[in-house]
C-alpha positions in Angstrom: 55.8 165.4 145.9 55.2 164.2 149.2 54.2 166.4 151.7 56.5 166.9 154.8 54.6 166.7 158.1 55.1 166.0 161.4 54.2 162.9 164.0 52.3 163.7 167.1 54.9 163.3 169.8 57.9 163.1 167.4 60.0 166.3 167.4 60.8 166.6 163.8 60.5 163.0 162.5 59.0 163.5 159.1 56.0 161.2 158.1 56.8 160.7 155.0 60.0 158.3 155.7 57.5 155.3 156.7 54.7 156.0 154.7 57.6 155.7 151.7 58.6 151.9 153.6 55.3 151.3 154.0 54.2 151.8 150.1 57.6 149.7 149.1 56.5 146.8 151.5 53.2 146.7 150.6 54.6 146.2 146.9 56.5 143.7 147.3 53.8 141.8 149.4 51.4 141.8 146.3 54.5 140.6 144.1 55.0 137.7 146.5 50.7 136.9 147.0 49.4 134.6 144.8 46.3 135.3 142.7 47.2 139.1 143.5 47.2 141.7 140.3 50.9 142.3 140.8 52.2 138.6 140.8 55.9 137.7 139.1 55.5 137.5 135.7 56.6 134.5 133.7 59.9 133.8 131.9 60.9 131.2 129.4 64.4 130.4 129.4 64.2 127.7 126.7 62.3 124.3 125.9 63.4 121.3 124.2 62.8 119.8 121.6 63.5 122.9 119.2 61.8 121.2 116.6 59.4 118.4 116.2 55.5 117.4 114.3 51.7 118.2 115.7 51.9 116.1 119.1 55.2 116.6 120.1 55.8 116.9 123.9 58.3 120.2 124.3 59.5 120.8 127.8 59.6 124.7 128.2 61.5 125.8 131.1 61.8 129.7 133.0 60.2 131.0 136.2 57.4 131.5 137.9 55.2 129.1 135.7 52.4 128.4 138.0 49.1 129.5 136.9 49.3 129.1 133.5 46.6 129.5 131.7 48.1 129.2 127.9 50.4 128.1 126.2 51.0 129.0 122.4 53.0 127.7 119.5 53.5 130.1 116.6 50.0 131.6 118.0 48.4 128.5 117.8 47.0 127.2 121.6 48.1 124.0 122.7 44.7 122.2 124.0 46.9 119.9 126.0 49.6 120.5 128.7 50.4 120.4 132.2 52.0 122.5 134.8 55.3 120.5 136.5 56.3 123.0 138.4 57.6 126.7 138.8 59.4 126.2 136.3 58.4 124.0 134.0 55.4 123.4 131.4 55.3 120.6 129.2 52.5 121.2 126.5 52.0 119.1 122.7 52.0 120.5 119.5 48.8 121.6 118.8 47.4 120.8 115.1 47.8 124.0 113.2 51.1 124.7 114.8 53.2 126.9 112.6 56.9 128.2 112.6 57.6 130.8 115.6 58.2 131.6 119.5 56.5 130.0 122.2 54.2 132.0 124.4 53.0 131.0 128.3 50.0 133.5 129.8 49.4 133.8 133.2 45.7 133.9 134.9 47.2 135.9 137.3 48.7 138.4 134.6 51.7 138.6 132.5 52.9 136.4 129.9 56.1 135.5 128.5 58.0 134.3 124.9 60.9 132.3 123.8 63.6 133.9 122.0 64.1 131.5 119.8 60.9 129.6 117.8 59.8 126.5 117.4 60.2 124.4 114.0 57.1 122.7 113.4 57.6 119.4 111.3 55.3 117.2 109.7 55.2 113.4 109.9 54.1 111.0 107.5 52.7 107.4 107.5 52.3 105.2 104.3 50.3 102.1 104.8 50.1 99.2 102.4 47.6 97.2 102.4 48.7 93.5 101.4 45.5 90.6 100.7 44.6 87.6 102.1 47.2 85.8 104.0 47.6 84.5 108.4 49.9 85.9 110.3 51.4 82.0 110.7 51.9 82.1 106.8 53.9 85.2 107.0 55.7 85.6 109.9 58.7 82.3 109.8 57.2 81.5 106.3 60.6 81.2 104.4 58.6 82.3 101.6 59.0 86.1 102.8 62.6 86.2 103.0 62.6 90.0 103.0 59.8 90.5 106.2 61.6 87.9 108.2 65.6 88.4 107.4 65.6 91.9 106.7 62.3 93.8 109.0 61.6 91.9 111.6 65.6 90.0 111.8 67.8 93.7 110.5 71.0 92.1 111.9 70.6 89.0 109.5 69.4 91.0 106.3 71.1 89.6 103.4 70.3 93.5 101.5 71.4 95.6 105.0 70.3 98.5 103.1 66.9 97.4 102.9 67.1 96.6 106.5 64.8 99.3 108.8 63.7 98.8 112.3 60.5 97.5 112.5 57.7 96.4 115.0 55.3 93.3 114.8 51.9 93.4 116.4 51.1 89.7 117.1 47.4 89.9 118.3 45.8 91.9 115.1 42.5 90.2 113.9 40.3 91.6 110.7 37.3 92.9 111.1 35.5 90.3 108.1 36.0 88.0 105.3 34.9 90.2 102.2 38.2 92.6 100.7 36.0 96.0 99.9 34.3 96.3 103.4 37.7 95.8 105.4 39.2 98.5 102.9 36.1 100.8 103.6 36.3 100.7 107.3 40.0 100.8 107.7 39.7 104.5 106.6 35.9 105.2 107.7 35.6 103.7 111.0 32.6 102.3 109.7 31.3 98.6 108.4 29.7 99.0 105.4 28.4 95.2 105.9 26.0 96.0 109.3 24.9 99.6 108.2 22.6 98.8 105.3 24.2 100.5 102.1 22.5 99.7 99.1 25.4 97.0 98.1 24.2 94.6 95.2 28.1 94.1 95.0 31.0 95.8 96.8 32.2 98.5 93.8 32.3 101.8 93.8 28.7 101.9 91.7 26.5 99.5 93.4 28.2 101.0 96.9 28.7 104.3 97.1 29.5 105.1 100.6 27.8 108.5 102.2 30.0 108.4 105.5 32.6 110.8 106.4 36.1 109.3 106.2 39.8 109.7 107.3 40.0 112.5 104.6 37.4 114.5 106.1 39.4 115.0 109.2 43.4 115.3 107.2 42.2 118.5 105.5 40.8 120.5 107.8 43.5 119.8 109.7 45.8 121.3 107.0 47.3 117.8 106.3 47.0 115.8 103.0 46.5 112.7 101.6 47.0 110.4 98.6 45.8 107.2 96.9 48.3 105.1 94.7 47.1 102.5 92.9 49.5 100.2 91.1 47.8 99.3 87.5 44.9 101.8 88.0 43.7 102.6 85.2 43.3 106.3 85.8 44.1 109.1 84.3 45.7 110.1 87.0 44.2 112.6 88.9 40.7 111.5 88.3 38.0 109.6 90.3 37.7 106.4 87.8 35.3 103.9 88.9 36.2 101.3 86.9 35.6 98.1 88.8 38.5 95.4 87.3 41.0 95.6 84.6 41.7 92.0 83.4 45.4 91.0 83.0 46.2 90.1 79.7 45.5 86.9 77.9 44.1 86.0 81.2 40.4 86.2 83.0 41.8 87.1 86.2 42.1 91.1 87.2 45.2 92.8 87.7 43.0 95.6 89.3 40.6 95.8 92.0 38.3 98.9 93.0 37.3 97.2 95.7 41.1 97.5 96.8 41.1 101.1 96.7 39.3 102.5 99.0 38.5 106.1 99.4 37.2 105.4 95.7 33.8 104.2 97.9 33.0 107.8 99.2 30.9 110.0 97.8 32.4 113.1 98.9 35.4 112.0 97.4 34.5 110.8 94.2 31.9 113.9 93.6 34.7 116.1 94.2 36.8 117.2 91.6 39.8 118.4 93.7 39.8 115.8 96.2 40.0 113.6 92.2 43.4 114.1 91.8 44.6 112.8 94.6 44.3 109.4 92.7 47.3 108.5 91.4 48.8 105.2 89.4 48.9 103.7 85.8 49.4 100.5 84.1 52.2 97.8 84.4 51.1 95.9 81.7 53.2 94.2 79.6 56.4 94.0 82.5 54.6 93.4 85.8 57.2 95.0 87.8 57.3 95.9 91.0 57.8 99.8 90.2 55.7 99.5 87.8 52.7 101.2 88.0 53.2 103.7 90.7 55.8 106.4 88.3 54.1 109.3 90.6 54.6 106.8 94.2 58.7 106.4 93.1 58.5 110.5 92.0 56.7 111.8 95.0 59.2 109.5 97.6 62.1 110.6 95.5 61.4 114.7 95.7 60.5 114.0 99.7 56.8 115.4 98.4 54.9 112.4 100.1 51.1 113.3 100.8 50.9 113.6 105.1 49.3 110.3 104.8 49.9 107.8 101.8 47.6 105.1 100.9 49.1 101.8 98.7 47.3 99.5 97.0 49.8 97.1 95.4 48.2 95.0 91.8 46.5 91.4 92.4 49.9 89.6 92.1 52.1 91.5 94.1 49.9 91.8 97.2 49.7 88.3 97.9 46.1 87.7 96.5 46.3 85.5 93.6 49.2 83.6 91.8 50.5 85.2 88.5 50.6 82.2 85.3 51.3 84.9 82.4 54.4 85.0 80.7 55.5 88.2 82.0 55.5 88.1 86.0 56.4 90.2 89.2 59.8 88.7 90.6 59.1 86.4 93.2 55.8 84.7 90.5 54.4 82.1 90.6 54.6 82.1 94.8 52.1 84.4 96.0 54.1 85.4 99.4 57.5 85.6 97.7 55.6 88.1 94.8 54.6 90.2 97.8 57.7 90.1 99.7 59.7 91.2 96.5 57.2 94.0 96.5 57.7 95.3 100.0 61.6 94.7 99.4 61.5 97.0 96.3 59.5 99.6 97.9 59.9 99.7 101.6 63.6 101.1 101.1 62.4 103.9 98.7 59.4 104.8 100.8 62.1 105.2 104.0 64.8 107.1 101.5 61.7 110.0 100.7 60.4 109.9 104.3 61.5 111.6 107.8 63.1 110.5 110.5 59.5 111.1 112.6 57.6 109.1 109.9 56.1 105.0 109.6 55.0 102.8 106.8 52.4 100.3 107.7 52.1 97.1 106.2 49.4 95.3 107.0 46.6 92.6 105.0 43.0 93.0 104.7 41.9 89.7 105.5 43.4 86.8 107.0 43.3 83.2 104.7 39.3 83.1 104.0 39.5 79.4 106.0 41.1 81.4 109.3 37.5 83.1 111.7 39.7 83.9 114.5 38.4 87.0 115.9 39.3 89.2 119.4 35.7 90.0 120.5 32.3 88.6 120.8 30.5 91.8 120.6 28.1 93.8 122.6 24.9 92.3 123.4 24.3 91.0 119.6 24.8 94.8 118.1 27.7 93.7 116.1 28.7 90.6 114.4 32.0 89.5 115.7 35.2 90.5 114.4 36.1 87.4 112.3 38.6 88.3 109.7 41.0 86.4 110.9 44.2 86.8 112.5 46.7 89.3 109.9 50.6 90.2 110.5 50.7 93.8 110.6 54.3 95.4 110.4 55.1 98.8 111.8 58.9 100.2 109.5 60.3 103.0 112.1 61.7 106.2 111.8 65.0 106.7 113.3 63.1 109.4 115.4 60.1 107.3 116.1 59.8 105.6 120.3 59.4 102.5 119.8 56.2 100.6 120.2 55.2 99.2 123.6 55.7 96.0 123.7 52.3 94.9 125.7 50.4 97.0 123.3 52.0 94.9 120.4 50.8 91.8 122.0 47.1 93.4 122.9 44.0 91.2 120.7 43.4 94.5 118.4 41.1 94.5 115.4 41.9 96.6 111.9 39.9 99.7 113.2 42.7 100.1 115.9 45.1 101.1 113.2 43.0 104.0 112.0 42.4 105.0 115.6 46.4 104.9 115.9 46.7 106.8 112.8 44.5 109.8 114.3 46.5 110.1 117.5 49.5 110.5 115.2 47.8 113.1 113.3 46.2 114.2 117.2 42.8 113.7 115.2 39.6 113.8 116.4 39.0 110.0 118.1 35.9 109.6 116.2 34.7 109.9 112.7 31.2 111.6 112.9 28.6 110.0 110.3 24.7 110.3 109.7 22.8 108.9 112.1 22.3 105.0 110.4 22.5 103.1 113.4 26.2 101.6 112.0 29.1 101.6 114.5 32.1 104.1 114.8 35.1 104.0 116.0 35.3 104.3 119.6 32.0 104.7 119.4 28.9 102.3 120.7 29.4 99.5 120.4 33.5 99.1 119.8 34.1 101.1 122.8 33.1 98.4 125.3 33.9 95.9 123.3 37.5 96.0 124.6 38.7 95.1 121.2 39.5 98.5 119.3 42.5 99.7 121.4 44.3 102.4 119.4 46.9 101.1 117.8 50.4 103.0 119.3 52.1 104.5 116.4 55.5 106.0 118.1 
């Protein structure tokens, strides 16, 4: 109750009439101040995309949105996003995201939620890891009818159901001549070659590999991961070390170790529930090109594909050595049509059990051993130079996925920029810590300034 009293020299005016206008201007003063207690609260009236995986940029839009100090999917902060205006925020996914209303907080007090939530999705990326051919013997070679007419030429594919969009990068080099290190540092960030492992011979016994790897930063993340190994000789499920599995009535293998990689790390292999992520059997006597990899064709079938999918196709049908038995992957005794048949019978499956949001890389290991083209010299003798040779490396899109820049896909790049590309998809940690050995890292001394490792945009 307010008081009734009277003003000095006002014959009856009551006091309490202005002190009343006074208290409501005064309110609405510290509702207009910024950095005052009793600022405007925010308000979301929407954002767009309503759904979308880790790294998506959403648009929310309300009112008074400056000052934000958070921003929140299903609870989860976003570490990244920006402040447009007064109303409008754009933040990424954050990893961890889950299901459920956005949320903006104010420094200045007050916070706000959608009504509606945000569908977190995940995104996928398969890479298949082909052996031992230039990018000038693949790219025009009418050996590889399916990369040129069908990937990289979709309106002249003779199988238009086959045919995806797909992106080239022209100016990819290997990091060295030698299969098992270039598998190794393609998911490590590391080269086993310059960091002193105790390799008489590059296989998983004489080389275990101590470093932490891409797998190291998928789970904690909450993502997954699998290895499938066409004619491994398993059981699947387990970490089998075997080196080589001859074909038969032949000398040559059919299987490589040294061609799976994440068989290398110890962490891996001395775990037994990161084991049975190993999956693929034998081909042996048909040679086809499914196969081998039952659980690859079951997994893309039931959509179940691990968040990140490693292939590693048999000695004939990844281009590495011609096949003289008398059964014979299609394509036989041409090394690039064997491995073209390949990625013709799988690409379309892999695409048929993935997302619109997710890739399938296809790239080589090693360029032709007689090709030492490289993309940089090093950094003041700390490295040798990156002389695998140049390698084609194909990018197959989902319908959702931007397309690649084209100046990046013409930027000199060597095979450590596609893990780096594969942690921004992931929004992964840019480097892959390790124990001090004095071996390089990804982005790390001395690839950083080497202006070679650029990562590799991934839509």
């Amino acid at each position: 109750m307010f008081k009734r009293t009277r003003e000095a020299g006002a014959a009856g005016a009551p006091t309490f009439r202005w002190l009343a206008s006074l208290f409501v201007l005064g309110t609405l003063l510290m509702a207009l101040l910024p950095g005052t207690a009793m600022a405007i609260g925010p308000t979301i009236a929407g954002f767009t995309p309503g759904s979308g995986p880790v790294g998506t940029p959403v648009v929310i839009t309300g009112t008074g949105l400056t000052n934000v100090v958070s921003v929140t999917f299903g609870g989860v902060s976003a570490t990244v996003f920006t402040i447009d205006s007064s109303t409008q925020v754009t933040a990424r996914v954050p990893v961890g995201a889950v299901d459920g209303p956005i949320s903006v907080t104010k420094g200045t007090g007050g916070s706000a939620t959608s009504a509606t939530s945000f569908a977190v999705t995940l995104r996928h990326i398969v890479m298949i890891m082909m052996e031992n051919h230039s990018y000038s013997s693949i790219v025009g070679s009418a050996s590889a009818p399916y990369i040129n007419g069908c990937l990289l030429q979709t309106t002249t594919c003779a199988f238009p159901a086959t045919a995806f969009p797909t992106e080239s990068a022209t100016q990819i080099y290997a990091v060295q001549h030698n299969s098992a290190p270039d598998y190794m540092n393609i998911v490590s960030g590391n080269n086993p070659r310059t960091e002193g492992l105790p390799c008489a011979s590059y296989t998983p016994q004489s080389c275990p590999d101590n470093d932490q790897n891409l797998v190291d930063q998928l789970l904690p993340a909450g993502l997954t991961w699998g290895q499938y190994s066409q004619d491994y000789p398993g059981p699947e499920g387990t970490c089998n070390k075997m080196y080589r599995v001859k074909a038969p009535n032949s000398t040559a293998p059919i299987y490589t170790a040294g061609h799976v990689p994440f068989m290398f790390f110890t962490d891996i292999t001395k775990n037994p529930t990161r084991c049975t992520q190993f999956f693929g059997s034998t081909s042996v006597p048909n040679l086809g090109d499914g196969d081998g990899l039952a659980r690859l064709a079951s997994d893309a079938a039931a959509g179940s594909l691990p968040t990140f999918s490693f292939v590693t196709p048999n000695e004939y049908t990844d281009m590495h050595q011609k096949c003289n038995l008398v059964a014979c992957p299609p394509g036989s005794p041409n090394q690039i049509t064997a491995g073209d048949e390949f990625l013709r019978y799988w690409v379309p499956k892999l695409m048929a059990g993935l997302g619109p949001n997710d890739e399938v890389i296809i790239t080589w290991d090693e360029s032709a051993p007689t090709d030492a083209s490289g993309c940089c010299s090093g950094v003041g003798g700390a490295q040798p130079q990156i002389v695998g040779g140049h390698i084609p490396t194909f990018v197959v899109l989902g319908s959702a996925v931007t397309p690649l820049d084209p100046a990046l896909l013409a930027t000199p790049m060597d095979s450590f920029s596609l893990l780096a590309g594969v942690q921004n998809v992931f929004s992964l940690p840019g480097n892959i810590p390790s124990p001090p050995q004095g071996e390089e890292h990804l982005l790390n001394q001395p690839y950083a300034t080497c202006g070679c490792t650029t990562p590799f945009g991934l839509g």
